[in-house]
N, C-alpha and C positions, 0 to 999 in steps of 0.2 A: 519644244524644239527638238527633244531629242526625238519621237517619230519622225519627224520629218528629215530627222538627218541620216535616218535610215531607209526613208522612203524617196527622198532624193538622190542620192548618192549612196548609200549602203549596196539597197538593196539592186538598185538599176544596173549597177557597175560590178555586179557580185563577189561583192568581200563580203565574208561571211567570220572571217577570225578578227572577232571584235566580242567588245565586254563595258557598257556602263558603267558608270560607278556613280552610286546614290549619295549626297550629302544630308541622305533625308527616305524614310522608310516608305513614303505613299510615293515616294517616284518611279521607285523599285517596284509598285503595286502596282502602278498604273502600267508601267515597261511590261511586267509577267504578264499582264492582260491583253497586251499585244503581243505576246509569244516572244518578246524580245530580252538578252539575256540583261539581267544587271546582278551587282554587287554595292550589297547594302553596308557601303564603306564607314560612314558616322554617321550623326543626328546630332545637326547643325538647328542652334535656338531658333533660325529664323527661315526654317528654308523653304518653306511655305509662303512667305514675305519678300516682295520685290523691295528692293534696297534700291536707295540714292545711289545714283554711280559717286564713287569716291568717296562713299561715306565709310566711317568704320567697318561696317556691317557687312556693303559692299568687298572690303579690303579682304576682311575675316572668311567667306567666304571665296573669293578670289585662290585667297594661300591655301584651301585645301589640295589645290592643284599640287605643289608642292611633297605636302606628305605622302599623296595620295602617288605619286613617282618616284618617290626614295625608297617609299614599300615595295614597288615592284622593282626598283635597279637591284633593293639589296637581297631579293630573291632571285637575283639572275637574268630578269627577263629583259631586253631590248623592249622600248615602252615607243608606244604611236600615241601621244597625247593631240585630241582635238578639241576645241569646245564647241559646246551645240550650234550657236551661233555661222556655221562651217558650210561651205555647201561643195562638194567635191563635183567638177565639171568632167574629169578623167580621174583613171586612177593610178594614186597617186606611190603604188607600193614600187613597182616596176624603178620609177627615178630615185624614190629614197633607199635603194636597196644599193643602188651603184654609188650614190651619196656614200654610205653608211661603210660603204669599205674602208675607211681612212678617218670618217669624223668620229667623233664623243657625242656629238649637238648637234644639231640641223634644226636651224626654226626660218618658219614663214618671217619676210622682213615686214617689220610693222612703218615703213617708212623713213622710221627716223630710228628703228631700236629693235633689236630682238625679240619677237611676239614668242608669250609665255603661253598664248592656246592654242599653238599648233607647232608639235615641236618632238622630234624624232630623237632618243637618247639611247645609247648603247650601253653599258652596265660594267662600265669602266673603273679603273680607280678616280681618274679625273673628273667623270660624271660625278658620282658618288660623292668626289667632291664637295663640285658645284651645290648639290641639293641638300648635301648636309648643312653647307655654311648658309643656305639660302633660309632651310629653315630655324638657323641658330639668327639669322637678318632680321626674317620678320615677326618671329616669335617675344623680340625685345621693344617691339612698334607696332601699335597697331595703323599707324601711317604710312607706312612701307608696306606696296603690293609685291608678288611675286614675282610681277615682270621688270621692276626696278632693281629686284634683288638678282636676278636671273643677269641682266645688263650688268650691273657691277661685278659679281662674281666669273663673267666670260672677260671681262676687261683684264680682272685679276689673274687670271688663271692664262692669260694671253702675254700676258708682262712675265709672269714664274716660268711657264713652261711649253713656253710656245716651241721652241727650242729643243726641246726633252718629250716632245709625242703628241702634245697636246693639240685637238683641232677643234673649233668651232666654226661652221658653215652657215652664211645665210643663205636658203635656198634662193635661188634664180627668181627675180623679183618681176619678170617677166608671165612666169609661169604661178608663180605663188605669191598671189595679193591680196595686200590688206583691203580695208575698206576703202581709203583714202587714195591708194593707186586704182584699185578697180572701180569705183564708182567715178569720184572726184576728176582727179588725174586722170581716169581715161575716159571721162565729157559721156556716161552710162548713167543718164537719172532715167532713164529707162529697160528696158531687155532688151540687150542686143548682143551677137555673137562676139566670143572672141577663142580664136582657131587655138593662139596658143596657152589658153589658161587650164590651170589643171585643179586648184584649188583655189575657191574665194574666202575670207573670211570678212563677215559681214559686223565689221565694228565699225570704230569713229562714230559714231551715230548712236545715241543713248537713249534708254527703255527697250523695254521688251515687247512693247507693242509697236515702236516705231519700226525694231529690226523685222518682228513679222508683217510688216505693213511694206518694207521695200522690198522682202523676200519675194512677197507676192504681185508686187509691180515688176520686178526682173523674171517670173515663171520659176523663181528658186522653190515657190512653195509646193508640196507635195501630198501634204497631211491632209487628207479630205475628211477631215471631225464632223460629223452631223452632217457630211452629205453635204458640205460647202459648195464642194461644185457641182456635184454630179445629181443633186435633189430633184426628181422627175416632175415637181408640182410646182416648183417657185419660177415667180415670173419676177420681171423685172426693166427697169426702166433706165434708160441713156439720155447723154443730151450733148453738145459740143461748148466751146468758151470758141466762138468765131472772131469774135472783135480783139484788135490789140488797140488797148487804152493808149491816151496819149501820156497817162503819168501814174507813177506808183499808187497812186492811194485812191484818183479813180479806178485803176485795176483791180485792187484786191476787193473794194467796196462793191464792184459788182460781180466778180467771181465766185466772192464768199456770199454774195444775194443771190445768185444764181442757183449756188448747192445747195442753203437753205429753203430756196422753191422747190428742189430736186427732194430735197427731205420731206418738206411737208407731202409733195405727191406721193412717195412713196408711199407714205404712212396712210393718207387715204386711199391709196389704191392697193394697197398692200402688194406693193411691188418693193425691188430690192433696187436700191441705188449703182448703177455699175457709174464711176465717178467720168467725168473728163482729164483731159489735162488741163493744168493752170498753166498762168505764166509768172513768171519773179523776176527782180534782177537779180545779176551777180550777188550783191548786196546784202540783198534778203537774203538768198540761199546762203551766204557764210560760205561760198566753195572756197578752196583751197589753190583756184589756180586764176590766173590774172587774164586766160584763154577762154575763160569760160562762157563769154558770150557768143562765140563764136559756136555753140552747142544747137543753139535755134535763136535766129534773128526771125523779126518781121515788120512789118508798114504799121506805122497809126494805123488805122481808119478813118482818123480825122483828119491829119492834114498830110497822111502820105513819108512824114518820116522818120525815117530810121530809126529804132530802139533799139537799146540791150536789154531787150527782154527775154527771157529763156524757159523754151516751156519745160514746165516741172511736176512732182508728184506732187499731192495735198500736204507731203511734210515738209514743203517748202514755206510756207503758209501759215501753217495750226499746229499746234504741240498734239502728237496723237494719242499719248495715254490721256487728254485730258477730252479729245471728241470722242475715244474709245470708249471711254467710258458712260459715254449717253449714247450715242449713235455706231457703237460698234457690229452690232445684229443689223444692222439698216443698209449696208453698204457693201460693194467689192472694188477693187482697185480697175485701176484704168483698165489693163492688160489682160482682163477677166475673159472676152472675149475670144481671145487666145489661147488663154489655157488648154492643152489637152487633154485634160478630165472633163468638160464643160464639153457636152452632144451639139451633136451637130443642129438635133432640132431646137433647142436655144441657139447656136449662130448664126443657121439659117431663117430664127422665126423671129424676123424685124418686121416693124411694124412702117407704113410709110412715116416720112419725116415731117414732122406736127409743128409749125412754127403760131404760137396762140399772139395774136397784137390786139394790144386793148389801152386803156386812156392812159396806163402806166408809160407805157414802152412803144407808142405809136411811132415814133420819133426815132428806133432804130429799125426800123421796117427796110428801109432801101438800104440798109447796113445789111444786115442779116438777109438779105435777099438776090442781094449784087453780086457775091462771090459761092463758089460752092465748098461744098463740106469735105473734110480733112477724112472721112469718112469714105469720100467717094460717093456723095448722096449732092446731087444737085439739081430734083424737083421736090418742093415741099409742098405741104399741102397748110394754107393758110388760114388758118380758124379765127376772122376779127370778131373782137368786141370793141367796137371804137367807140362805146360812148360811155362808156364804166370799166369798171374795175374786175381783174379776175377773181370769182368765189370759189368757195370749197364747194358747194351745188354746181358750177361751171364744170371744174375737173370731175367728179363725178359723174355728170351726165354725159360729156364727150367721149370720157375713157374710161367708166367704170363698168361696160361691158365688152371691151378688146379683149378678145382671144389670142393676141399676139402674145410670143414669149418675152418678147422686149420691145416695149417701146421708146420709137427714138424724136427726141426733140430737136428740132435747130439751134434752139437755145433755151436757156430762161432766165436771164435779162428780167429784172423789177417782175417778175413772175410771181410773187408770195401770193397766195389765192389769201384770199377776207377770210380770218373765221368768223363765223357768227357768233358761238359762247363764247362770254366772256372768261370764263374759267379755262376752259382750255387755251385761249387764245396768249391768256399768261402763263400758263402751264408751260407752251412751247416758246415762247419768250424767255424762260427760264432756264429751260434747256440748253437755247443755244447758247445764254454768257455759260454757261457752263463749259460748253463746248468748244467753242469759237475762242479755244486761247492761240496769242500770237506764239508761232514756233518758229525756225531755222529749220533748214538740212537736216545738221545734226544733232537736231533736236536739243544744242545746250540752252541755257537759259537765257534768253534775251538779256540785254544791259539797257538799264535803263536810263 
């Protein structure tokens, strides 16, 4: 995360007085190898190791934040603490510079609480304070994170001396939002502008694959590793979710049938998944706001009425550290399209729109046919097998000589082609309970 939060915002926006700080020696190795500066601050047991959110570990790590800005108050410096996790949309020196005439503190508001990963301190006596007692707080607990301690301590320090000099500032929560106002709160499960944001912080939402999985549905991601977007030889394949189910559990049961046709294609055709959007309710997403249908309604199909159904990213659905970890190489996010790293001759190179009906899914044919595509695609080209079933010899012989850079599907509705081996055919059966775990939004742990 941290190239990208230099290739997103660092570098585009040219701040250039910036410095890393490694809780861990190969991070600082991997940074020098992008030219990019760090300081190899400790060598933390586990930094190598994705942690549980809120686990100790998690905590332990968290508080280096802590030390790691009482070193530099008590050397003088004025400290810009960010976490990777950050995606700066403007920059942000300019307003915290007129801020910082009169405060001690300035943090992005977390909603409900002072956010401790993004938080501008002057190297005050009152700072100095603050971050001594913060790390004498959670130095006695390994249960108390730094943003808890950071909250109690501006409470304290607001009762003693608010009076006698003391200021703590939440910036402008219009301008600098968390996860929860900017995605949640402002009805964004996709990329879309906003005029006056200057900084996002991409929390509420837990793992590190999930955060780089919304990064890259909003255009926040930047980091092109292996030629993610820009790879001159990799093709790849789309498809739409056209139907709105008339109920939760037919919905998900064929969205999530859909993507796993989408998987198996790719894997024979050796194209890259570029995903759809789903649909969820409120419910399912876990949002935060009781408005939230009102983000994307639509019709059954079936009998014409009205759902709260909201279309969503795949982290509405599936937990993504646990698909990532099978089908992470296989896939790009909905908005891949868009991307401006991603040539024109992959946007331009569609392929016509391939709707396959066979004994499976004969029966959505006037569905899938009647209306046109969200895409802007509304002639398809219909390839029946109406008297059997799609095989992995079908998809091959159709599509395993397209020279198109993407091809695009109407759909794939009960589409899983036949394998023939049986060893494989369990092989990727095993895959997906692997895969296919039920997730939320924000990715916390379902309740069962």
């Amino acid at each position: 995360m941290a190239i990208n939060l230099y290739e997103s915002s660092l570098k585009p926006l040219r701040i250039d007085n910036f410095l890393f700080v490694g809780a861990g020696r190969r991070a600082c190795e991997i940074l020098a190898n992008a030219s990019l500066p760090c300081f190899h601050y400790t060598e933390d047991k586990d930094n190598e190791v994705p942690s549980t959110y809120r686990s100790p570990d998690f905590i332990r790590k968290m508080n280096i934040r802590t030390d790691m800005i009482l070193d530099a108050l008590t050397a003088g410096f004025t400290v810009l603490h960010t976490d990777l996790d950050v995606v700066f949309l403007k920059n942000p020196i300019p307003d915290l510079q007129n801020v910082m005439v009169k405060a001690d503190i300035a943090t992005l508001w977390d909603s409900i609480a002072y956010n401790a990963g993004f938080v501008i301190v002057r190297p005050s006596w009152f700072s100095k304070k603050i971050y001594r007692e913060m790390k004498a707080i959670t130095g006695r607990s390994v249960t108390v994170d730094d943003q808890t301690a950071l909250n109690s301590q501006i409470d304290r320090m607001n009762r003693l001396y608010k009076f006698r000099g003391f200021s703590a500032v939440a910036l402008n929560a219009r301008r600098y939002l968390c996860g929860l106002d900017y995605f949640e709160k402002g009805r964004r499960l996709f990329a879309a502008k906003c005029s006056e944001c200057v900084v996002v912080h991409n929390n509420w939402i837990v793992g590190r694959e999930a955060k780089v999985y919304r990064f890259k549905e909003h255009l926040q991601w930047m980091y092109d590793k292996d030629a993610y977007y820009t790879d001159p030889g990799r093709r790849y394949l789309t498809y739409a979710n056209p139907i709105l189910w008339p109920n939760t559990m037919a919905s998900v049961s064929e969205e999530l049938g859909a993507l796993k046709a989408a998987l198996v294609f790719g894997q024979l055709l050796n194209r890259f998944v570029i995903l759809p959007r789903f649909h969820c309710s409120a419910a399912e997403l876990g949002l935060a706001l009781s408005s939230a249908t009102r983000i994307k309604r639509g019709r059954s199909a079936v009998r014409g009425k009205e759902l709260s159904r909201i279309e969503c990213p795949l982290n509405g659905l599936l937990n993504i550290t646990a698909f990532d970890a099978v089908f992470g190489d296989s896939y790009r996010e909905s908005s891949f399209l868009q991307h401006p790293l991603v040539s024109d001759d992959v946007k331009t190179g569609l392929s016509p729109s391939y709707l396959i009906t066979h004994a499976q899914n004969m029966d959505l044919e006037a569905k899938l046919t009647s209306a046109g595509d969200k895409r802007g695609i509304r002639q398809f080209v219909v390839l029946p097998l109406p008297d059997r079933n799609l095989t992995e010899a079908d998809v091959l012989e159709r599509f395993g000589n397209s020279t198109s850079r993407v091809l695009v599907f109407r759909s794939l509705y009960r589409t899983v082609p036949e394998i023939s081996d049986a060893y494989r055919r369990a092989e990727l059966e095993r895959k997906f309970q692997l895969a296919f775990q039920p997730g939320q939004y924000r990715q916390l742990q379902r309740q069962s």
